[in-house]
C-alpha positions as CSV (number, residue, x, y, z in Angstrom):
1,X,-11.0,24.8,172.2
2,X,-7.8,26.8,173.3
3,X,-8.6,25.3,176.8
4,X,-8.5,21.8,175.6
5,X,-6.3,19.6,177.8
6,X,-3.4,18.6,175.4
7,X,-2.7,15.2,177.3
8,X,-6.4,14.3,176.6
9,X,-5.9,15.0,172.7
10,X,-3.4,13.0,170.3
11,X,-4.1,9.5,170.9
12,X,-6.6,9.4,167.6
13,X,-9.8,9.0,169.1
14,X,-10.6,12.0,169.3
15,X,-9.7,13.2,165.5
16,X,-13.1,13.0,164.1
17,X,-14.4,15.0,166.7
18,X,-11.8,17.6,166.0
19,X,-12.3,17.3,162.3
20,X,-16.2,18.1,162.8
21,X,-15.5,20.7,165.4
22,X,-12.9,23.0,164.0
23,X,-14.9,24.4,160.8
24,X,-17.3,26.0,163.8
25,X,-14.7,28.0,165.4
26,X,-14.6,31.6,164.3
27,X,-12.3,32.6,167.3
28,X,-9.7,30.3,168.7
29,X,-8.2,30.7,172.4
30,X,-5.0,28.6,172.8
31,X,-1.7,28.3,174.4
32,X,0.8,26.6,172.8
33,X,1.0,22.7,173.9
34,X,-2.9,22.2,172.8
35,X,-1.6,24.2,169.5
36,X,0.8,21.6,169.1
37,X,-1.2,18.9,170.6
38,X,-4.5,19.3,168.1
39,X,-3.3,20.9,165.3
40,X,0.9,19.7,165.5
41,X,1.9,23.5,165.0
42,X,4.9,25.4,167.1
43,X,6.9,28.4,166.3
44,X,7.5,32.3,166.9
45,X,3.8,33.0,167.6
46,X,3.5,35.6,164.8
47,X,3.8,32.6,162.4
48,X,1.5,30.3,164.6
49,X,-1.0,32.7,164.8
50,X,-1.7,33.2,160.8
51,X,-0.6,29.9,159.9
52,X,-3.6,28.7,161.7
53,X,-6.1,31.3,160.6
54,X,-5.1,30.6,157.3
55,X,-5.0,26.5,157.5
56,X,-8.4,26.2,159.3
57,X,-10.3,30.0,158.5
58,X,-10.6,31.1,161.9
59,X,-11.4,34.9,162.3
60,X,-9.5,35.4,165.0
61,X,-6.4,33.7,166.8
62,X,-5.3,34.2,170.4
63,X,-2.2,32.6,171.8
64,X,-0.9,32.8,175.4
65,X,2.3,31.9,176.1
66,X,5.1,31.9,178.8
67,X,6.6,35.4,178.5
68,X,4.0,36.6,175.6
69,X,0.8,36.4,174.3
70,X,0.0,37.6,170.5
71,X,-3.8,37.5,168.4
72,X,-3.7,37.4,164.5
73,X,-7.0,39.3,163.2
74,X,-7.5,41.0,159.7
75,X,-4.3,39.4,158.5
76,X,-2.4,41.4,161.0
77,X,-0.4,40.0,164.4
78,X,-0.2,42.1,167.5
79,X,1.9,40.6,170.3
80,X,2.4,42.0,174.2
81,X,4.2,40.8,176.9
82,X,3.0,39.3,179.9
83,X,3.7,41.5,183.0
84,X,6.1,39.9,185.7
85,X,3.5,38.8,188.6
86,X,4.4,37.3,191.5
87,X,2.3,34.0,190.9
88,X,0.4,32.2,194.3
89,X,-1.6,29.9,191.7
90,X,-1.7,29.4,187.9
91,X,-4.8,27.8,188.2
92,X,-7.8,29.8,186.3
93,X,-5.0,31.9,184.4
94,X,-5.8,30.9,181.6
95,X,-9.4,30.5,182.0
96,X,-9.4,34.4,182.8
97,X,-7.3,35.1,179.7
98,X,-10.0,33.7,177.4
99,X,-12.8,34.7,179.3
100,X,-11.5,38.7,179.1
101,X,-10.4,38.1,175.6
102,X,-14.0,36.9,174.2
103,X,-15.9,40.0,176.3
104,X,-13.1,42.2,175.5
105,X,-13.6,41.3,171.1
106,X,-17.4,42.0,171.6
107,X,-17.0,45.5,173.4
108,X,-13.8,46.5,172.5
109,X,-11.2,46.6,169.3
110,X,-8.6,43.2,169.4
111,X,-5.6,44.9,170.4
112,X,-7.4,46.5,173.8
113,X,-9.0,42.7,174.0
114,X,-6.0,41.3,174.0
115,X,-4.2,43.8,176.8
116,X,-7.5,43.0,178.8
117,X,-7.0,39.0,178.4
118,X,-3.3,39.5,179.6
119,X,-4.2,41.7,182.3
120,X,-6.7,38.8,183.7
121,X,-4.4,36.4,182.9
122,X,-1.7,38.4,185.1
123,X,-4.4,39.2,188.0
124,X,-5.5,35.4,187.9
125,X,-2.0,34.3,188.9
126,X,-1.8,36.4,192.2
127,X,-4.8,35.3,194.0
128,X,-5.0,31.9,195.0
129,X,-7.9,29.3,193.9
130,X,-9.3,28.6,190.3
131,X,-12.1,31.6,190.3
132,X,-10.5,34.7,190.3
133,X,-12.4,37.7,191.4
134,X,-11.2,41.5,190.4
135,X,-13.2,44.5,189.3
136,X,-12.6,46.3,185.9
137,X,-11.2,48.6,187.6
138,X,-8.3,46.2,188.5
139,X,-8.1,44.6,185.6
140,X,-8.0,48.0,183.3
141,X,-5.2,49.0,185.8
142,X,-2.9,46.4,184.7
143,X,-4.1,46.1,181.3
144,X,-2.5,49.9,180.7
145,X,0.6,48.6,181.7
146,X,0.7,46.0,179.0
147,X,3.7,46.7,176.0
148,X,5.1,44.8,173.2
149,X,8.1,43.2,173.4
């Protein structure tokens, strides 16, 4: 869902779709055009981030942004910042974010989960092409530089 294209959503064929879909999501990946996009929410991502866990009852709520990324869970907001990369190719980013956040809930607690997703995200950006390849190793590296803001 978080990796929906937002110029592919809005134009009202799609809202029943959406309106069947969203009651299924437990854990919601987005950044914040397809927040804004599907759900016509923007804001300080602490406020995003419970607003929508409390408007639609997701568990969980992941949002990556330009300079941050934050996850509401258990009624509480953690928020890091993303670490200055110098980018050959967005492409994937974001795909790695979700990816590392979704294995990172299932093995690990959300605020490690979330310095993991950031870290991929980060990693993503240096290496050119839209399938990023890094080791744990790599990607634990960066997450332990992760802070809040």
């Amino acid at each position: 869902m978080g990796l929906l294209d937002p110029e592919a959503v809005g134009d009202g064929d799609d809202d029943d779709v959406l309106e069947r879909l969203v009651p299924a999501i437990d854990v919601l990946v987005a950044t914040p055009a397809t927040v804004e996009a599907v759900f016509d929410r923007s804001g300080e991502p602490t406020q995003v981030t419970h607003a929508l866990a409390s408007d639609h009852g997701f568990e969980t709520v992941a949002l990556l942004r330009g300079q941050t990324a934050a996850v509401w869970r258990d009624s509480t907001v953690h928020e890091y910042e993303l670490p200055a990369v110098e980018t050959v190719d967005v492409t994937g980013a974001a795909d790695a974010f979700a990816g590392a956040f979704l294995v990172g809930l299932h093995e690990t607690e959300v605020q490690t989960a979330l310095r993991r997703a950031i870290a991929a995200d980060a990693v993503a950006k240096t290496m050119p092409g839209s399938v990023p390849v890094f080791t744990r190793a790599e990607l634990d590296a960066v997450a332990d530089t992760v802070e809040r803001p």
